[in-house]
C-alpha positions in Angstrom: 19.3 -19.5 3.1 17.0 -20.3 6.4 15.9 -16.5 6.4 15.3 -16.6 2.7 12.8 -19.6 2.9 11.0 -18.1 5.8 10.6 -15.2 4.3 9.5 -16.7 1.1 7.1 -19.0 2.8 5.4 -16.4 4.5 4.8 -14.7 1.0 3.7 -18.0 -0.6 1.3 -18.7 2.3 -0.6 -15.4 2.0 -1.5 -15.5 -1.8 -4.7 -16.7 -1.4 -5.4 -14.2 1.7 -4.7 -11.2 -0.4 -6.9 -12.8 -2.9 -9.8 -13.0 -0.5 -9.2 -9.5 1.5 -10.4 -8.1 -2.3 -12.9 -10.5 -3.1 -14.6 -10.4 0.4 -15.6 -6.9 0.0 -16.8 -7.6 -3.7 -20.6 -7.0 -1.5 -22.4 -6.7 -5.2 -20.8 -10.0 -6.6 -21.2 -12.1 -3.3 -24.7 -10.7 -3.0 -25.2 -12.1 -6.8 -23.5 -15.0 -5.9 -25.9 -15.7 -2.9 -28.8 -15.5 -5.0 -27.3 -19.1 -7.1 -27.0 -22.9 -6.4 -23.5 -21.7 -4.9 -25.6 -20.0 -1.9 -26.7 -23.2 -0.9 -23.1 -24.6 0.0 -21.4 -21.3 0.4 -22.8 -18.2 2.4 -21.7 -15.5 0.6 -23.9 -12.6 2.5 -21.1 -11.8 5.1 -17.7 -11.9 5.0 -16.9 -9.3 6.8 -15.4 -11.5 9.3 -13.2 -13.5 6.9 -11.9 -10.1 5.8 -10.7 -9.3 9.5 -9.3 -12.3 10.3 -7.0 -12.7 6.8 -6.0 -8.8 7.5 -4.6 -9.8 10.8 -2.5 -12.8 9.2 -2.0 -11.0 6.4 -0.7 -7.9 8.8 1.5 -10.2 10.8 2.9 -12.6 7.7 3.8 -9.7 5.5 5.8 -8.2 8.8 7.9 -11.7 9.4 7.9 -11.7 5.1 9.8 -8.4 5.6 11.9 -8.6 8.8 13.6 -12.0 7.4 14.8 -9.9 4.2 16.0 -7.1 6.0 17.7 -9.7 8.4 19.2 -10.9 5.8 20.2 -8.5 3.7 21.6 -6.3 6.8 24.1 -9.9 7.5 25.7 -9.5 4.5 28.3 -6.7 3.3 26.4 -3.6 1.2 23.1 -6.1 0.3 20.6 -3.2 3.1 21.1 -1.3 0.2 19.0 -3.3 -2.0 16.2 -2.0 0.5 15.9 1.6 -1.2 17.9 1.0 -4.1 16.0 -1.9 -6.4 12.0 -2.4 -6.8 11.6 -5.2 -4.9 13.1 -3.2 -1.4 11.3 -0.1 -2.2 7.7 -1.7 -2.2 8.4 -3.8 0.0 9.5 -0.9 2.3 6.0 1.1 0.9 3.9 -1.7 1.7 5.8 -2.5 5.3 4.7 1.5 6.3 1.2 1.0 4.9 0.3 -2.3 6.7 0.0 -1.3 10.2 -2.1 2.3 9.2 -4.2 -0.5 7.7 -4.5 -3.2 9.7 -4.4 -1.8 13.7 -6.6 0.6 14.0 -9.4 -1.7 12.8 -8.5 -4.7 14.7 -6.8 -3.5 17.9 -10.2 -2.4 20.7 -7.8 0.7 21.9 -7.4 2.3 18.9 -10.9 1.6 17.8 -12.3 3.2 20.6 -10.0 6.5 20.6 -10.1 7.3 16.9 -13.4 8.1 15.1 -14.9 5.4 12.2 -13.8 8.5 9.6 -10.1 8.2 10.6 -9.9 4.8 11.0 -11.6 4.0 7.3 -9.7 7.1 5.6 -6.4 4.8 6.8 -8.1 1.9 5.4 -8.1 3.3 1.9 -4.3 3.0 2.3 -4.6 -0.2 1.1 -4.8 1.0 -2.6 -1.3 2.1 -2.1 -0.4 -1.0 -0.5 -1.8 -3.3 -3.1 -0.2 -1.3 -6.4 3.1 -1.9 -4.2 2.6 -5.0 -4.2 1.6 -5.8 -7.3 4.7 -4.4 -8.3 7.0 -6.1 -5.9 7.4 -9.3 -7.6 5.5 -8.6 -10.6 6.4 -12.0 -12.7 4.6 -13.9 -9.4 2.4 -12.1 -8.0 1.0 -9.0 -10.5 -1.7 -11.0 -11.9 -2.3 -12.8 -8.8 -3.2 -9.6 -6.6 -4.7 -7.3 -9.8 -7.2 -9.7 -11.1 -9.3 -9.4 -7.4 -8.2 -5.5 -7.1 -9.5 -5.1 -10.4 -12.8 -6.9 -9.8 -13.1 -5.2 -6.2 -12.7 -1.8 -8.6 -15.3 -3.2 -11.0 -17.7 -3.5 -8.1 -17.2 -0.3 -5.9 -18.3 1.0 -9.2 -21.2 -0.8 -9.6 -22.1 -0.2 -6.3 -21.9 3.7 -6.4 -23.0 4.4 -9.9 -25.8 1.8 -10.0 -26.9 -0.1 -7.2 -26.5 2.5 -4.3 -30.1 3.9 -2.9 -30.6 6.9 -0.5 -33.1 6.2 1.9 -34.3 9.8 2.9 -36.0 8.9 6.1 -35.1 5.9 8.8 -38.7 4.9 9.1 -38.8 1.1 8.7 -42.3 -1.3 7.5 -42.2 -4.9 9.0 -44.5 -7.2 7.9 -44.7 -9.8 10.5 -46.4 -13.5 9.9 -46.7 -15.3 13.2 -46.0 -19.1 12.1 -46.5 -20.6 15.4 -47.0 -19.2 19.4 -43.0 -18.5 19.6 -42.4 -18.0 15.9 -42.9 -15.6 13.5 -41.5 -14.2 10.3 -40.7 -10.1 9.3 -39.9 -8.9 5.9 -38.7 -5.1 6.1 -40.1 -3.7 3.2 -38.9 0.1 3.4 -36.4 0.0 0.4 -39.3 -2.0 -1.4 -42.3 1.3 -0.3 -39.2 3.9 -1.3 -38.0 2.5 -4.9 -41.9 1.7 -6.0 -43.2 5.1 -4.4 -40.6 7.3 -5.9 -41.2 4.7 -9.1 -44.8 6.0 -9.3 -44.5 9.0 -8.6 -42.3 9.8 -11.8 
């Protein structure tokens, strides 16, 4: 009973985290969403941060959710078996597998400095697997809970490559500086601004 209500409250205590790892990277809603009152009281321009840090717990949470299951299912007579044989063990066991591919090579300095940005962010993608595992581990809980921010981190990817994604074909960049005092001064980079009315024009 003491393993089952760690375990448990290790799950319970990450629900909002997996909420925010998919809403965090929503980059089209949160720049929306910066552009509102809400922008005011909430900076919504970069949460890239927020994302790391909940991965980590997330990483290390869901790995004590797991090891106090197996504890105790491996305590009692023929329960391991539940661990391949039932949809509960069997994601959980997917989603155990997936976590570290996930989660170490982007937060650990080693591993980021020995393996290339393309490795570590294919590994990152693994996290599609890891969330329809989970989704499906306790669906009656936790389905809706997890799908509606997977689904709106879909919606946005989408949005991102099929409408709002710009290729800037050179790396030349126009500041516009106003000097507001002797030590001050403000610069608006205006190259997306030249490219979108240039290529605007020139159609």
């Amino acid at each position: 009973m003491i393993f089952l209500t760690i375990s448990r409250c290790c799950a319970f205590f990450d629900y909002p985290l997996y909420m925010l790892l998919f809403l965090s990277k929503t980059h089209n809603l949160n720049n929306f969403l910066q552009t509102t009152i809400l922008g005011i009281f909430i900076n919504f321009s970069d949460y890239h941060k927020v994302h790391g840090l909940f991965g980590i717990i997330v990483g290390i949470e869901s790995t004590t959710h797991s090891f106090f299951h197996i504890l105790r299912w491996a305590r009692r007579n023929d329960d391991i078996q539940y661990l391949w044989q039932s949809q509960t063990g069997v994601t959980g066991l997917v989603t155990l597998i997936c976590m570290p591919l996930i989660v170490l090579p982007m937060s650990i300095p080693y591993l980021k400095k020995k393996m290339t940005f393309e490795w570590r962010k294919g590994l990152h993608y693994l996290s599609i697997i890891w969330v329809l595992s989970l989704m499906n581990h306790a669906p009656q809980r936790i389905f809706w809970l997890v799908g509606v921010p997977f689904f709106m981190y879909t919606a946005d990817k989408l949005i991102g490559i099929f409408m709002r994604t710009y290729l800037l074909e050179n790396a030349v960049s126009y500041l516009f500086c106003l000097f507001v005092s002797h030590d001050h001064m403000i610069c608006i980079d205006m190259s997306l601004t030249l490219y979108l009315l240039y290529h605007t024009l020139d159609y």
